[in-house]
N, C-alpha and C positions, 0 to 999 in steps of 0.2 A: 581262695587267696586273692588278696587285692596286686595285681601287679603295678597299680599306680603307687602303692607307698614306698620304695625304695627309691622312685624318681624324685617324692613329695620329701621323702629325707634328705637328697642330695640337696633339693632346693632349696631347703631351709640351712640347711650346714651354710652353703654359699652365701647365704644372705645372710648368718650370722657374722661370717668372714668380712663381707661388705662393710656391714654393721660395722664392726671391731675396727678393721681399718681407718672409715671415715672419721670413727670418733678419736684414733689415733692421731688425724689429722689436726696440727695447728696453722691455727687462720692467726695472720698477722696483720694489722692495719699499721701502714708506713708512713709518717710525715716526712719528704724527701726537705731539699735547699730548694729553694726557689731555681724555676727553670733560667730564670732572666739572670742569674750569674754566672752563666756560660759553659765553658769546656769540660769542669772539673764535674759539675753534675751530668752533663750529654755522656761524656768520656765513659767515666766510670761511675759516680754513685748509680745513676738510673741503672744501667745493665747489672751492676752488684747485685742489687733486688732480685730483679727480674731474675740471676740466673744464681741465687743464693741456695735454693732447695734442689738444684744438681749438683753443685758446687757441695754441699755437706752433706748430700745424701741424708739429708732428712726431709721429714713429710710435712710440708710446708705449704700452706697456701695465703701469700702476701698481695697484697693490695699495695700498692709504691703511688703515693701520690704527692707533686710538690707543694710545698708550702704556699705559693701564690695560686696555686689551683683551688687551695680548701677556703681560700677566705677568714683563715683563720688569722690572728696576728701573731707575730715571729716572738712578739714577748708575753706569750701565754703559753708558751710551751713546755715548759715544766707544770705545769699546774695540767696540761692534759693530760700529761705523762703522770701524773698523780694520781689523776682519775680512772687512768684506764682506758681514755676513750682512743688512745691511739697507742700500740705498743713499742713501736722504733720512732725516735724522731731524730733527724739529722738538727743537730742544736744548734741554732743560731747565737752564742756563747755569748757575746757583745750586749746581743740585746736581751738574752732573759737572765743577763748579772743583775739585774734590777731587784729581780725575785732572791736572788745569791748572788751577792757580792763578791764571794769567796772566791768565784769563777776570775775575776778578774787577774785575779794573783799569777794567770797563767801568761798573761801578756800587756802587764803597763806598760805606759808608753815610755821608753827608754830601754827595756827590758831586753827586746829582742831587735837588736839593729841589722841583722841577717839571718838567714837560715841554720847555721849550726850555733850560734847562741839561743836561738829559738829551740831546737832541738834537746840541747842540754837543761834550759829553763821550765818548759812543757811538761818532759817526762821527770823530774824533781818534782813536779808541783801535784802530777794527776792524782797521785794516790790521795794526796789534802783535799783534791775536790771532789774525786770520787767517792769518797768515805760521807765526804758531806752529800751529797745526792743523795747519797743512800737512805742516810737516815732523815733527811727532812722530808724528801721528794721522790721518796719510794722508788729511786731508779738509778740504773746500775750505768757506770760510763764505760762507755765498749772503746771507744777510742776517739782520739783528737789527731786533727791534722790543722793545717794555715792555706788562707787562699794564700798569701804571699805579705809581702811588703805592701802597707797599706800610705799612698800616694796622696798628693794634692793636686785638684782637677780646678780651675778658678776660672772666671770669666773676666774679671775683670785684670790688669797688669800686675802679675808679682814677679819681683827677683829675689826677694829673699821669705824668712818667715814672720820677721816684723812688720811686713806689707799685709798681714790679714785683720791689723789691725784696724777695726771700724767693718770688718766686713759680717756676713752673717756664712758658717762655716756647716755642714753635715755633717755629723757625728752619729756613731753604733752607740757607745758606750761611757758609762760614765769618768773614767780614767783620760778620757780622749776630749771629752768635754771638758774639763780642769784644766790640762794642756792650752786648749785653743784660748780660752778666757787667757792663759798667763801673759801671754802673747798679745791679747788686747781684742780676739776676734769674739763673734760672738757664737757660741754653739748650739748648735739646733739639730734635734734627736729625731730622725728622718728614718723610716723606713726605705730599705733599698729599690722597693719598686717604685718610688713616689719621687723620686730625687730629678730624673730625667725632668720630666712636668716642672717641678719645685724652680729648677734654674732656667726652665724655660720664661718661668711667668714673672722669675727675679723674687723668689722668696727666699733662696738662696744667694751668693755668692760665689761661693766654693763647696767642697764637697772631696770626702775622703775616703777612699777607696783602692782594693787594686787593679792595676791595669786594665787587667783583661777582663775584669769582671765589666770597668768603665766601659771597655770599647764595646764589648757584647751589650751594653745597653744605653748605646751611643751619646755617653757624657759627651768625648766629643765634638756631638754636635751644638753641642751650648755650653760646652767652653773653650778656652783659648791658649792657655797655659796648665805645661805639667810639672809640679816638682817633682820630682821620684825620690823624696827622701822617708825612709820605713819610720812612719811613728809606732806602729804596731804590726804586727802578720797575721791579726783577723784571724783568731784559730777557733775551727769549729767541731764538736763532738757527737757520735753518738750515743743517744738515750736507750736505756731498755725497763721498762716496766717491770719492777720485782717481781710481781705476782706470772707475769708472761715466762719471766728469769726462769722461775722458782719451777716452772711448770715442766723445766727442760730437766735429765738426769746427768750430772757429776762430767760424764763421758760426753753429751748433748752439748754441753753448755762448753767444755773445752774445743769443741771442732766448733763452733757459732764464735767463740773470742778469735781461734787460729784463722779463721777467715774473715773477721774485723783487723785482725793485726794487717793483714797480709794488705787490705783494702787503705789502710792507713799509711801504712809503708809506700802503696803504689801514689798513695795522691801528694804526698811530702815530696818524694822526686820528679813528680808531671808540674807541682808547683811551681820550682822553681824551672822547669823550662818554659813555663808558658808565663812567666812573670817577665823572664828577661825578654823574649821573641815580643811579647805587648807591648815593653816599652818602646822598641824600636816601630813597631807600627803604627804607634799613638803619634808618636814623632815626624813618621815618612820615612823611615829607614828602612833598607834591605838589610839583610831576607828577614821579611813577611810573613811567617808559611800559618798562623794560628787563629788570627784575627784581622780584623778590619784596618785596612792603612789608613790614616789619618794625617791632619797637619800641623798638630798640636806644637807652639811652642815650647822648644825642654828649655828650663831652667837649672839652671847651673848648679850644683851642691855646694854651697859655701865654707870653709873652715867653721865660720861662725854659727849656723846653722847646726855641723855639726855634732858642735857641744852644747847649742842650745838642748838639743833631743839627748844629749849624753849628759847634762848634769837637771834633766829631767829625772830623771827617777829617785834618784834623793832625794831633788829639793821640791818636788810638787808630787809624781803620780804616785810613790810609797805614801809619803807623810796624809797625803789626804785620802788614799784605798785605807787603809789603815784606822784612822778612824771611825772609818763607816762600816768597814768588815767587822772589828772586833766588837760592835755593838750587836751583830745578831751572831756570831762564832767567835768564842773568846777567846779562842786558842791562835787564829787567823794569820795575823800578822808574823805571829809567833812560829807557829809553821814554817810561813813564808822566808823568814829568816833562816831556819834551821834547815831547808832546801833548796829554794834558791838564791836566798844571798850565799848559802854556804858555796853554792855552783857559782854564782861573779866573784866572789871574794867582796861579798857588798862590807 
């Protein structure tokens, strides 16, 4: 009798077990937010990743890389996420409306002039955009959050918003573009890591963004003047790949949502403290404690201003999303109405 075959069975049980396990394993590839828009991605999206397959106790092996690392551009990203070639992407929403319109619906300009109208407007609209993801672009929206109030950074003298007239303005999205034109500026569709350079060499102007995303990539230091009046809160989502979806069971897929909620939830309230603590250090104001002190002139919020951005949304950023949404989703506008006007009493 061979006393090596009961070792030679152990060995192979085990390495069926190996076996079985590794191929249990899901490998995920992650397109993160660009690192250069600060706290919100250092804070929390990076470590989410990183610490996602203890956190649900599932058998996960992810790859987290940002968006300004892969070279990729921030408005092809639903179309990777189509393909497959990356399974989570943190959505740059602003800028792959281009591909979907539809996305807009969640934050024109006028729409959300603070965080709890953002709030009420956001969650009304997701299911309309998340329905549509699904069926065009094979991907499932796990959830949305807002860098914050989205800012005017200029270089050269404003006090109000009829001074951008004649300038040349940075713009995400196309809602935000229509805006600046109404006004008289001229908008110019800039990716976020380009923008620094852009007003450095005076291809810009101005440049719209928030706060702290600005100070973390030292706008700053090439511009002069801040308005801090919200045309938009810049809300961004994440993607998941049907087929990656699909791969997870009933029970899988509800602990992977309950740890996107919970991930959504934490950055909707770090938002809004790290929106106000920027503004004051854009400015030179104490306390400081988040980002870079700066000595940016504030400009003043006007009455007039105010209703410029408050009788936006009627009279420019619905009427014209609206025509451009309902030509590729024909229900669109319609939606939008039945959701979130239903939530302003539009």
């Amino acid at each position: 009798m061979d006393l090596r075959l009961p070792s030679l069975a152990v060995a192979l049980t085990a390495l069926a077990f190996t076996s079985a396990a590794q191929a249990d394993t899901v490998s995920l590839k992650v397109m993160g937010q660009p690192g250069s828009t600060g706290l919100i991605q250092k804070n929390y999206e990076a470590p989410f990743f990183e610490s996602l397959a203890e956190k649900t106790g599932l058998d996960l092996d992810i790859t987290y890389t940002p968006v300004d690392v892969t070279g990729v551009k921030e408005t092809e990203q639903l179309r990777l996420l189509k393909s497959g070639l990356f399974d989570i992407i943190a959505l740059r929403l602003g800028q792959v409306s281009r591909d979907e319109p539809t996305i807009l619906g969640l934050d024109l300009v006028g729409q959300n002039p603070d965080y709890a109208t953002a709030k009420k407007t956001i969650d009304a609209f997701f299911p309309v955009v998340d329905k549509q993801l699904q069926a065009k672009f094979d991907t499932k929206l796990l959830g949305v959050w807002p860098f914050g109030p989205q800012v005017l950074f200029c270089k050269p003298e404003i006090a109000e918003l009829s001074d951008l007239d004649g300038n040349k303005v940075r713009v995400y999205d196309q809602s935000l573009a229509n805006f600046v034109s109404s006004v008289g500026g001229t908008p110019v569709p800039i990716g976020f890591s380009e923008v620094h350079q852009s007003l450095a060499r005076g291809v810009i102007d101005c440049a719209i963004t928030g706060p702290s995303s600005a100070n973390t990539a030292a706008w700053p230091e090439e511009t002069n003047y801040m308005l801090p009046i919200a045309f938009q809160v810049a809300v961004q989502g994440y993607g998941i790949n049907l087929n990656t979806w699909n791969k997870f069971s009933e029970e899988e897929q509800a602990t992977i949502q309950a740890a996107f909620d919970e991930l959504s939830g934490e950055i909707w309230a770090y938002s809004e403290e790290i929106f106000n603590d920027a503004v004051r250090c854009n400015v030179g104001e104490e306390p400081c404690e988040t980002v870079k002190l700066y000595d940016l002139a504030l400009v003043p919020i006007s009455d007039k201003d105010k209703a410029t951005i408050q009788s936006a949304l009627k009279e420019i950023s619905f009427p014209a999303w609206k025509e451009i949404c309902d030509k590729v989703n024909p229900t669109c506008s319609q939606d939008w109405l039945d959701t979130v006007g239903k939530a302003l009493g539009f």
